[in-house]
N, C-alpha and C positions, 0 to 999 in steps of 0.2 A: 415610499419612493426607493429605499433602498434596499428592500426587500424585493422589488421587482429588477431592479440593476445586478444585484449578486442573482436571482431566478436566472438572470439572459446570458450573464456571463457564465453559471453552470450548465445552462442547458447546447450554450454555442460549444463549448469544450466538449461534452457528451455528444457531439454531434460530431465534431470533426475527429472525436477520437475513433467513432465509430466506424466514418470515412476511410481513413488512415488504416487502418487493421487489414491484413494478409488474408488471402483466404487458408482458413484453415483446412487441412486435410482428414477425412470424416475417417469414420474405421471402415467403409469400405474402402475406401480411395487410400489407405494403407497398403491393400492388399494388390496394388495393381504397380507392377514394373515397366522399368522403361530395357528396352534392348538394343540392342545395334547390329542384330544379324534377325532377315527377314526370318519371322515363324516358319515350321514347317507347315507339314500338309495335315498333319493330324490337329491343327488350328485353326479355327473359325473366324473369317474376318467378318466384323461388326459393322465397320463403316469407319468415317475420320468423325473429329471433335476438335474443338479449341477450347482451350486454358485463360483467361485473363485474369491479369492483374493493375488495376486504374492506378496513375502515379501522379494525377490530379495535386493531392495535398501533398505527395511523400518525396515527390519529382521525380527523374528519371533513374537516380544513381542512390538507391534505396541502402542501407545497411545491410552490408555481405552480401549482396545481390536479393534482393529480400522482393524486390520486385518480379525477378525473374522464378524467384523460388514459388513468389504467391499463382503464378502462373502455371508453371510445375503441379501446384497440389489442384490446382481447378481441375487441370487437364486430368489429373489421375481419379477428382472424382468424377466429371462428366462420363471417364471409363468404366467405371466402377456402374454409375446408373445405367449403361448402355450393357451392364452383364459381361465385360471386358474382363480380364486380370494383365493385359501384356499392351505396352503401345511400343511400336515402332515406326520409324522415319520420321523424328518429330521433326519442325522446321520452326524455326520462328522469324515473320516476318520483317522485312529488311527496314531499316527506319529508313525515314523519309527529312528530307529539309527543316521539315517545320518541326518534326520532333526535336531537334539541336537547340529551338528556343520554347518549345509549349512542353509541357508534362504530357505523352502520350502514353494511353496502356501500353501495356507488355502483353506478348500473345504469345504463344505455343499453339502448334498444331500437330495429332500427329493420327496414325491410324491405329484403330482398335482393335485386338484381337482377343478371343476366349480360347484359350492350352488348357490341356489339362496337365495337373499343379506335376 
């Protein structure tokens, strides 16, 4: 019996810890930058993409911004997979009501561009 009681209480900890974790940022998605002045002409727009980060377990008001940052590294690798290295106009969407009382994700959006380096 108690072999199965510590099993549920490790395997529920393994689970929410797994929940909880950021996305991590891959070595492509290293390679991809945010800017604030549109690409020129000698850059390739890709298309848009979003970033999220669930604050389900971690809430809204994460460590150092840790929510917004999880969001941040999606968005750089969904760049990275789309063959991107530059985002521009990122925006992230405005909360809403319910978010003040429920744990909603964190989103980024922003457009994709391929520069060369």
């Amino acid at each position: 019996m108690h072999v199965k009681y510590l099993a549920g209480i490790v395997g529920a900890a393994l689970l929410l810890a797994g929940c909880s974790a950021g996305n991590e940022l891959s070595a492509s998605g290293q390679n991809v930058r945010f800017v604030e002045d549109k690409p020129g002409a000698d850059c390739q727009y890709l298309g848009t993409t979003s970033g999220k980060q669930s604050n389900w377990l971690s809430g809204q008001h994460g460590e150092e911004g840790g929510s917004m940052r999880g969001a941040a590294n999606d968005l750089r690798n969904q760049a990275a997979q789309m063959g991107g290295n530059v985002i521009f106009g990122v925006t992230s969407p405005t909360q809403g009501f319910l978010s003040s009382f429920v744990p909603t994700a964190s989103e980024m959006n922003g457009q994709v561009y391929k520069c060369p380096n």
